[in-house]
C-alpha positions, 0 to 999 in steps of 0.5 A, spaced: 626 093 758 628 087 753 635 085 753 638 087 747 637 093 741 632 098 742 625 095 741 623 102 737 631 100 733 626 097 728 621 100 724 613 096 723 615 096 715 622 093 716 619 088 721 613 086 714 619 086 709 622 082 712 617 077 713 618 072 707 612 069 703 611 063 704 612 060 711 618 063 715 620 062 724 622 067 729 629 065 728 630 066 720 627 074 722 631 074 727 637 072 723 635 077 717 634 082 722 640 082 726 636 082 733 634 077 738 628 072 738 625 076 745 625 082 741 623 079 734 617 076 738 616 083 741 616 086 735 610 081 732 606 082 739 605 088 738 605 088 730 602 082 728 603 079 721 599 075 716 603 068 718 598 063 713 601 062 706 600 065 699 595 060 697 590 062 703 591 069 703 588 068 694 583 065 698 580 069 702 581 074 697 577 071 692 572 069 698 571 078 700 570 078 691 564 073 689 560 078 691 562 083 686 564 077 680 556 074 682 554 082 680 558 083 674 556 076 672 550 076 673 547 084 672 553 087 668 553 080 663 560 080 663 565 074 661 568 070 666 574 070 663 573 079 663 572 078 670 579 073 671 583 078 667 580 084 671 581 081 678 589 078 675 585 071 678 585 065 674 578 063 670 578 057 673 579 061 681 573 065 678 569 059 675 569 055 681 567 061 687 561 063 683 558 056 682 560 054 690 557 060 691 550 058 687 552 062 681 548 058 675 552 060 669 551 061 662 552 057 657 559 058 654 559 063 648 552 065 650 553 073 649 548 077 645 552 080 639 559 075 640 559 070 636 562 063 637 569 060 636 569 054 630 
């Protein structure tokens, strides 16, 4: 038994609410949540946390999604900019993983039926 509250006093949801986006200590949930740090660190124990910043998880999303993006792009034909507006990413996020993943693009404004920008 650990000292303080009741390690079942705070639920799983309200332990990752409570964790900010960005960076963030034991001590600042231990604050926000109004409990101990042995508590706080039992609770993150047993319901582990994603502790790397925002820009790392977008990474390791768009990493799990070049796959699809190089299908769409390269079987489906469509644009980057409509694979970047499908997946709420940036044109440039979604223009540099297709290359460093061995994507040859198309020449800019090189779809059949579209005509190009003066």
């Amino acid at each position: 038994m650990l000292p303080g509250p009741d390690t079942d006093s705070i639920s799983v949801a309200q332990l990752h609410q409570a964790v900010p986006g960005g960076d963030f200590s034991t001590a600042q949930l231990t604050h926000t949540l109004n409990t101990t740090t042995a508590h706080v660190t039992y609770l993150l124990s047993k319901h582990p946390v994603d502790w790397s910043p925002p820009r790392f998880r977008r990474t390791q999303h768009t990493a799990t999604r070049v796959g699809q993006w190089r299908i769409w792009y390269e079987h489906d034909r469509l644009s980057l900019q409509a694979i970047a507006d499908r997946e709420e990413a940036s044109l440039a996020t979604v223009r540099l993983a297709l290359l460093k993943n061995g994507t040859e693009l198309r020449p800019a404004g090189s779809q059949q039926g579209r005509q190009r920008r003066r």
